[in-house]
KELUMBA-759445 format. One record per residue (C-alpha): residue number from 1; z, y, x. Coordinates in steps of 0.25 Angstrom, whole numbers, plus 5000, padded with zeros to 4 digits. Layout:
<sites>
SITE   kedo      Z      Y      X
SITE    NUM      Z      Y      X
...
</sites>
This chain:
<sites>
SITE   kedo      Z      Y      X
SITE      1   5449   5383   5418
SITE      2   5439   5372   5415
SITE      3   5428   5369   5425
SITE      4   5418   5364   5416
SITE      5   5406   5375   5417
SITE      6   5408   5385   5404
SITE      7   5400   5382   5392
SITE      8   5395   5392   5382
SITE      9   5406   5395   5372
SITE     10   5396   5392   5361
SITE     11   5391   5378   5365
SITE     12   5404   5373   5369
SITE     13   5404   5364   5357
SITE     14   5399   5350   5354
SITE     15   5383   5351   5347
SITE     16   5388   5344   5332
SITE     17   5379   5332   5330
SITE     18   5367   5334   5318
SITE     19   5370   5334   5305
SITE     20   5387   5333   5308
SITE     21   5396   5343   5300
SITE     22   5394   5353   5309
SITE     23   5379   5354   5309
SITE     24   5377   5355   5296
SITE     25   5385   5367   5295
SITE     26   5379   5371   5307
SITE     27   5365   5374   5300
SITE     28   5371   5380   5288
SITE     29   5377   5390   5298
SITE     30   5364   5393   5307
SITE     31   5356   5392   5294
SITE     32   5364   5405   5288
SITE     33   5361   5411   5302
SITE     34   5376   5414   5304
SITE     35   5373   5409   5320
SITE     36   5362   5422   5323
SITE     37   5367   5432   5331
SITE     38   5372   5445   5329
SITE     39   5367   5455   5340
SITE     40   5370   5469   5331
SITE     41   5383   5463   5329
SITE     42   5388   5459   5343
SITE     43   5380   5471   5348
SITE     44   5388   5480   5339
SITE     45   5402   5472   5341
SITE     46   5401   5472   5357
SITE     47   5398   5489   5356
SITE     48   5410   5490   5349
SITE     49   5419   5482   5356
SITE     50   5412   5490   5369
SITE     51   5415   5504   5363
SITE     52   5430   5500   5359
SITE     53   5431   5496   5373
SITE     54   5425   5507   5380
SITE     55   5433   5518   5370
SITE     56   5447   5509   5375
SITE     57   5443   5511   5390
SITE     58   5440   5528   5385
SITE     59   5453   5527   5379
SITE     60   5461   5524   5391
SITE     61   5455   5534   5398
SITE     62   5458   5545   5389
SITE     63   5473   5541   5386
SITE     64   5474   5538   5401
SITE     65   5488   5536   5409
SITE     66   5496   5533   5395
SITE     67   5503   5524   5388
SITE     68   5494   5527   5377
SITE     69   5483   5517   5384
SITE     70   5490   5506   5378
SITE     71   5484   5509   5365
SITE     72   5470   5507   5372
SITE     73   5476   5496   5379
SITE     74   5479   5489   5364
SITE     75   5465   5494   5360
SITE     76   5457   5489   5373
SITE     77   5465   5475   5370
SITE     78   5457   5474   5356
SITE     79   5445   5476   5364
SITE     80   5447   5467   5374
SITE     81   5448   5457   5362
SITE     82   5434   5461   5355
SITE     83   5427   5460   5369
SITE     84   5433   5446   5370
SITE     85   5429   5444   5357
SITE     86   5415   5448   5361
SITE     87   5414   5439   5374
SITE     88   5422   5428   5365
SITE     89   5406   5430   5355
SITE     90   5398   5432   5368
SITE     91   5404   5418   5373
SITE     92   5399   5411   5361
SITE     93   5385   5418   5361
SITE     94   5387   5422   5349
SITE     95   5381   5438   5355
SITE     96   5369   5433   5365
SITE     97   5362   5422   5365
SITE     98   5362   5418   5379
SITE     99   5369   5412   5385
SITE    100   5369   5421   5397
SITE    101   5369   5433   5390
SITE    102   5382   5428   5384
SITE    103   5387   5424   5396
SITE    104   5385   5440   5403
SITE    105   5390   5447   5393
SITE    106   5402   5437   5391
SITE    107   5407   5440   5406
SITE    108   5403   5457   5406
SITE    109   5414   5457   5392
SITE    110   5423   5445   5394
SITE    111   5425   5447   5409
SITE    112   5421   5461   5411
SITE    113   5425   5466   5399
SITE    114   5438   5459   5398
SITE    115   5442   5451   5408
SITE    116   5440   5439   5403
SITE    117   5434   5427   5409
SITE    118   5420   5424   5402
SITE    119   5417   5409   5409
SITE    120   5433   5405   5407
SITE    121   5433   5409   5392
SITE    122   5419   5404   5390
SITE    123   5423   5390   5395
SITE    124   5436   5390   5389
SITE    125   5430   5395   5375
SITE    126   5420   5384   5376
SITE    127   5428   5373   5377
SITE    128   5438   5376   5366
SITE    129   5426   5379   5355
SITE    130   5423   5364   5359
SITE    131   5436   5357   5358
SITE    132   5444   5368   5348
SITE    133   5459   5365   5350
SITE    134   5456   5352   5356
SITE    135   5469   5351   5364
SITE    136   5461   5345   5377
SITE    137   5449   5353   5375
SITE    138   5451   5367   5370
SITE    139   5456   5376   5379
SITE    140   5464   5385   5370
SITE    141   5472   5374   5366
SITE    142   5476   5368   5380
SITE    143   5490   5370   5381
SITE    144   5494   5382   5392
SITE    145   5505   5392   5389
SITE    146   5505   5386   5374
SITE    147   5505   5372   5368
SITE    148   5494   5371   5357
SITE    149   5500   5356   5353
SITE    150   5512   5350   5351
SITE    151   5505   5338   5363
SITE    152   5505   5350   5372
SITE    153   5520   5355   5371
SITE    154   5525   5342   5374
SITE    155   5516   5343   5387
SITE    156   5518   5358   5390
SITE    157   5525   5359   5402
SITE    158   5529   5372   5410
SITE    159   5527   5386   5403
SITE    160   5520   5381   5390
SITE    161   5533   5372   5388
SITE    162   5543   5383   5389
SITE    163   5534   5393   5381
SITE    164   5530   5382   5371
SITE    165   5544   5383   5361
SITE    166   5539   5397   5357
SITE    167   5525   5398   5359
SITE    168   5522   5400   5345
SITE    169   5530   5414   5347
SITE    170   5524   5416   5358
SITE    171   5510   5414   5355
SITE    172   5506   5429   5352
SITE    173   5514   5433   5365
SITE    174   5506   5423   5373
SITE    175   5494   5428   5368
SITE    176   5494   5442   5373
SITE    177   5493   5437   5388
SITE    178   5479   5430   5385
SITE    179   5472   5444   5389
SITE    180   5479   5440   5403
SITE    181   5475   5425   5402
SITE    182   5461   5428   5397
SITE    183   5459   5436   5411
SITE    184   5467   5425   5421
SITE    185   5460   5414   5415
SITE    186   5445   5421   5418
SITE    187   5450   5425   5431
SITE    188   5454   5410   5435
SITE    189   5442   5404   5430
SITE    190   5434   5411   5441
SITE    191   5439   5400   5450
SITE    192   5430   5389   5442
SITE    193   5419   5389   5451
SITE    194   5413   5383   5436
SITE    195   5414   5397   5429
SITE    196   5399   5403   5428
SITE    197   5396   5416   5432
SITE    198   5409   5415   5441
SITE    199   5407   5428   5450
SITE    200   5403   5436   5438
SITE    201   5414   5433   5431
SITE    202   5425   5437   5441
SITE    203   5415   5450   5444
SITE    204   5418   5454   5430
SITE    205   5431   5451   5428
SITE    206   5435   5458   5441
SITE    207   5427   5470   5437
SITE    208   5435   5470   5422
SITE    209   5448   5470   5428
SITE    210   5446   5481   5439
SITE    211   5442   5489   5428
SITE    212   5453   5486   5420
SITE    213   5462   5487   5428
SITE    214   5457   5499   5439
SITE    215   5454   5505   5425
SITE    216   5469   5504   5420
SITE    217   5476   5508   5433
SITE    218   5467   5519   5435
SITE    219   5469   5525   5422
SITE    220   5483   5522   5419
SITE    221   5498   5522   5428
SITE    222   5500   5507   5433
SITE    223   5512   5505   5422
SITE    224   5502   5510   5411
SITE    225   5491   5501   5417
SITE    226   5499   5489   5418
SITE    227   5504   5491   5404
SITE    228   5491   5493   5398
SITE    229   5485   5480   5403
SITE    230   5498   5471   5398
SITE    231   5495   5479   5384
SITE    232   5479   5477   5385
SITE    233   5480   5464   5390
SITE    234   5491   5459   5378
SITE    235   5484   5465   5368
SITE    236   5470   5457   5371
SITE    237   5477   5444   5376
SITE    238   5485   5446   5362
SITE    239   5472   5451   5354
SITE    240   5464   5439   5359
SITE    241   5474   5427   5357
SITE    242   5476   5434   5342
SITE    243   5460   5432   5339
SITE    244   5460   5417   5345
SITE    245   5473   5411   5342
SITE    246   5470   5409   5325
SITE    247   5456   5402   5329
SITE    248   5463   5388   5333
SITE    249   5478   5389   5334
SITE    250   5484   5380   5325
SITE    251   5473   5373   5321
SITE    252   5472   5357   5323
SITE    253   5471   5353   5338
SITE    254   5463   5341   5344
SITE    255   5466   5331   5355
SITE    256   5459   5321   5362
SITE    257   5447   5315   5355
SITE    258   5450   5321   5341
SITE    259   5437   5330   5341
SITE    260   5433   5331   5326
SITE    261   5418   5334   5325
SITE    262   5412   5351   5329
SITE    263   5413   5355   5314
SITE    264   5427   5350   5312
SITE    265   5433   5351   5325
SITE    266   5429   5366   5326
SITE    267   5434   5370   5310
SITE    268   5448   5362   5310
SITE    269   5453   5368   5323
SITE    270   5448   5382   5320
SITE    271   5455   5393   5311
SITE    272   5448   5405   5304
SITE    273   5456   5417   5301
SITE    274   5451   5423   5289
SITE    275   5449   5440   5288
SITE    276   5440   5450   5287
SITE    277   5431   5460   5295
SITE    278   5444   5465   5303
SITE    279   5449   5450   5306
SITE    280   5432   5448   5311
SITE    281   5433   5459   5321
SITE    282   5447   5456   5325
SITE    283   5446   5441   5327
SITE    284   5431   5443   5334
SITE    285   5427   5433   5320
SITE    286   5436   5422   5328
SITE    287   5443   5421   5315
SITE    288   5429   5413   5311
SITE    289   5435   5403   5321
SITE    290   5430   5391   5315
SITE    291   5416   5397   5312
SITE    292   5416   5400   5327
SITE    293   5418   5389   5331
SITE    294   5409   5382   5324
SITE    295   5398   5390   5328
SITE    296   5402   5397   5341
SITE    297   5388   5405   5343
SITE    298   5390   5411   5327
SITE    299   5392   5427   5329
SITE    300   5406   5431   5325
SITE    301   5401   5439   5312
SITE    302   5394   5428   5308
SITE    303   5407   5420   5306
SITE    304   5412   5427   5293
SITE    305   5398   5420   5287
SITE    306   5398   5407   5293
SITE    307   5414   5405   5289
SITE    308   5409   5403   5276
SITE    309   5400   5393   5278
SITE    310   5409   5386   5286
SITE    311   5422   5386   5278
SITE    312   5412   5380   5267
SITE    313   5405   5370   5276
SITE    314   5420   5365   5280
SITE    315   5426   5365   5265
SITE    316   5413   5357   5262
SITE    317   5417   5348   5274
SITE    318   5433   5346   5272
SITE    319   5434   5352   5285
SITE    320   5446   5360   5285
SITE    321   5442   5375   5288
SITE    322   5455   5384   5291
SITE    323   5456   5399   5288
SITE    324   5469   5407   5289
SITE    325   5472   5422   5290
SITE    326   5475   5426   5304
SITE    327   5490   5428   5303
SITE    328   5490   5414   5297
SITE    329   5482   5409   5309
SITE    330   5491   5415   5319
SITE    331   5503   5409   5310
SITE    332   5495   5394   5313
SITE    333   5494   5395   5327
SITE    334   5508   5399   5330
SITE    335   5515   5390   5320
SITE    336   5505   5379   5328
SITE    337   5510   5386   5342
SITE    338   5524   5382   5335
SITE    339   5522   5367   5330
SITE    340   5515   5363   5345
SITE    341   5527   5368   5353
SITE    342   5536   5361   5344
SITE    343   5539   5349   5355
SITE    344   5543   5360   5365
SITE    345   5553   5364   5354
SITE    346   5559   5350   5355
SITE    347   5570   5345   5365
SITE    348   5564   5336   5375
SITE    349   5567   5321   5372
SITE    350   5576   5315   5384
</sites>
């Protein structure tokens, strides 16, 4: 956990000089109106993700003490993906716009809601929209469990070195434990004495998982509980790392002082997937990777539009602009898993 003091997800990115690349598209964008807010959508969105969630907690208490509550548990685990989802656009202000606003109803759905650490993912989100996979400044790409770069599998030492050989079969596995990494890491970060709102934040995400879990063992046998939370948790650790893995796995990595300008250095280490309306509502409009993070604070449906302008604006440019379908974007990021472990693959030189 960093102790610098969070910064707001969507001014966590340099300020591009007048008249550069990015300026100029810039105004074509705010000119088209793409960056106004969209109340009647995020109002209609968030009373739909509210009833899904309110008719998966009705349904557990109708099937009651059941094997049949893993069903709900599977359903509750897309849920817990759109809320993320949600406080993933409330983070960005891209719903309010204050500041504190964005911050209040940030912590009642992320911490509350899903037991996820608003100030650690805000902080964490910030930082990697500034420096995308920059090995020593993105966060996501900082080598952990998994090497990102062939520089950090000769490095890796410990469990990332005897994991590292077959990560790139291991990588959807993996990812079904970031529900239970999502909820450790926001729970550690109220030791940073730097995290705002400190005292609030714990409240709420002790008040989520007494209810969670007082809820579950109140309703279901201990084995049934216990199962249902490894399915629920799983399935939204594995629902959320499908949404963000096609965004910048894969994609060219910086190193050092190699920072390209905003406009270049946010389009060539993002990916958009290509779909429609379903991929949309699926991916939270992430899939407009590129377009959100060129302009962060742009509501999500306004992406489909602003994608056009972009791809155009970058063609224009000789700025490379990738797009992909989703399966071949998953198919990227594993072979890239693959090429980076390759020195772990290798015997050691005596």
């Amino acid at each position: 956990m960093s102790t610098q003091a969070p910064q707001r997800a969507d001014t966590a990115v340099d300020t591009p000089a007048r008249g550069s690349d990015f300026a100029r598209l810039a105004k074509e964008i705010k000119d088209s109106g793409l960056m106004r807010r969209r109340p009647l959508y995020y109002g209609a969105r968030m009373a739909l993700v509210a009833a899904a969630f309110a008719g998966g907690c009705l349904a557990l208490v109708s099937v009651g003490d059941s094997w049949w509550t893993l069903v709900v548990a599977a359903f509750l685990a897309l849920v817990f993906g759109q809320i993320a989802l949600v406080t993933h656009d409330v983070g960005h202000r891209q719903v309010f716009r204050r500041t504190r606003s964005s911050a209040l109803i940030g912590r009642l759905v992320g911490n509350l809601g899903i037991g996820m650490g608003y100030g650690w993912w805000q902080d964490k989100h910030s930082r990697h929209h500034a420096n995308p996979n920059h090995e020593e400044l993105d966060p996501d790409v900082a080598p952990d469990i998994l090497v990102w770069t062939q520089a950090q599998a000769q490095a890796a030492r410990g469990l990332p070195r005897r994991i590292g050989k077959a990560q790139a079969y291991l990588f959807f596995p993996l990812l079904s434990l970031e529900g239970f990494n999502l909820h450790f890491a926001g729970i550690r970060a109220l030791a940073d004495r730097s995290l705002k709102q400190r005292k609030l934040e714990g409240t709420l995400l002790a008040a989520h998982f007494l209810l969670y879990f007082g809820a579950l063992f109140l309703l279901l046998s201990p084995g049934k509980a216990v199962v249902f939370v490894v399915v629920h948790q799983c399935l939204f650790g594995l629902y959320l790392g499908a949404i963000f893995a096609p965004n910048h796995k894969g994609m060219p990595t910086l190193t050092g002082g190699d920072r390209p300008d905003f406009l270049r250095r946010q389009v060539l280490t993002s990916r958009n997937v290509r779909g429609g309306w379903f991929t949309d509502v699926v991916l939270g409009g992430l899939n407009y990777q590129i377009e959100h993070h060129l302009f962060p604070s742009m509501p999500s449906p306004n992406l489909r539009k602003a994608q056009l302008l972009v791809h155009r604006y970058c063609d224009d440019l000789g700025v490379d602009y990738l797009q992909t379908s989703l399966i071949a974007s998953y198919r990227q990021a594993i072979q890239s898993l693959h090429q980076a472990s390759r020195p772990l693959r290798q015997p050691r030189s005596v």
